[in-house]
Residue, then its C-alpha position, 0 to 999 in steps of 0.5 A: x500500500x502507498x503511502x500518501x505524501x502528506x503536505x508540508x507546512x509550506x503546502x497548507x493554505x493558510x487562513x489568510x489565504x483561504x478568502x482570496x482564493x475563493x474569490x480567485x476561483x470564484x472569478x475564474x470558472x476556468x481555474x482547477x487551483x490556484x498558484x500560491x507564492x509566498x515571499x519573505x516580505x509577507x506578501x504573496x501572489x495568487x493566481x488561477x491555473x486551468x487544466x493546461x496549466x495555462x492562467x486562468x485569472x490575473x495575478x493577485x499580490x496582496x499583503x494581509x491587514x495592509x492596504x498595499x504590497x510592500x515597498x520591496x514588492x512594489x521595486x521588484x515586483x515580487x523577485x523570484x529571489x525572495x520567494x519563501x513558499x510555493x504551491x498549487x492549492x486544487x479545487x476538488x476533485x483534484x486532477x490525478x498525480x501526473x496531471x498535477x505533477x505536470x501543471x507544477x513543472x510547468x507553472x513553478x518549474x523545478x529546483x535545485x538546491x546546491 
């Protein structure tokens, strides 16, 4: 019997997060998840994606209980760089492992660490 992966810490949406994502996918019929993108700055950027991996809405970026992004994100638009956290957070049901797999390498891509 496999083993399910279970979510790490970074993986979990939080509370925070939960709201705009309804609303993302609320707005985008489109949208199987929504990219989750976390800097280290507090602010984070969302974004609906279809079955093709493909956006399916804007790109929210948002910093909780302030009326704007920082001023890092504001320079730099959210660099790569800075990036603590990112995910995808699926609709149910979710598409099968390879399907998902697939969306991730194509919207996040992949990494390596030296």
């Amino acid at each position: 019997m496999a083993q399910q992966k279970k979510p790490t810490q970074k993986q979990i949406t939080q509370k925070s997060e939960e709201a705009m994502i309804e609303g993302i996918l609320e707005g985008s019929p489109d949208g199987i998840g929504v990219v989750v993108v976390r800097l280290d700055c507090g602010c984070r950027k969302m974004a609906a994606v279809d079955k093709k991996g493909e956006a399916a809405s804007k790109v929210i970026m948002y910093r909780d209980g302030a009326l704007s992004i920082c001023d890092k994100c504001q320079k730099d638009n959210g660099a790569f760089a800075r990036v603590t956290a990112e995910f995808i957070h699926w609709i149910k049901p979710e598409p099968d492992a390879a399907t998902q797999k697939e969306i991730e390498i194509k919207v996040l891509g992949t990494r390596t660490t030296h």
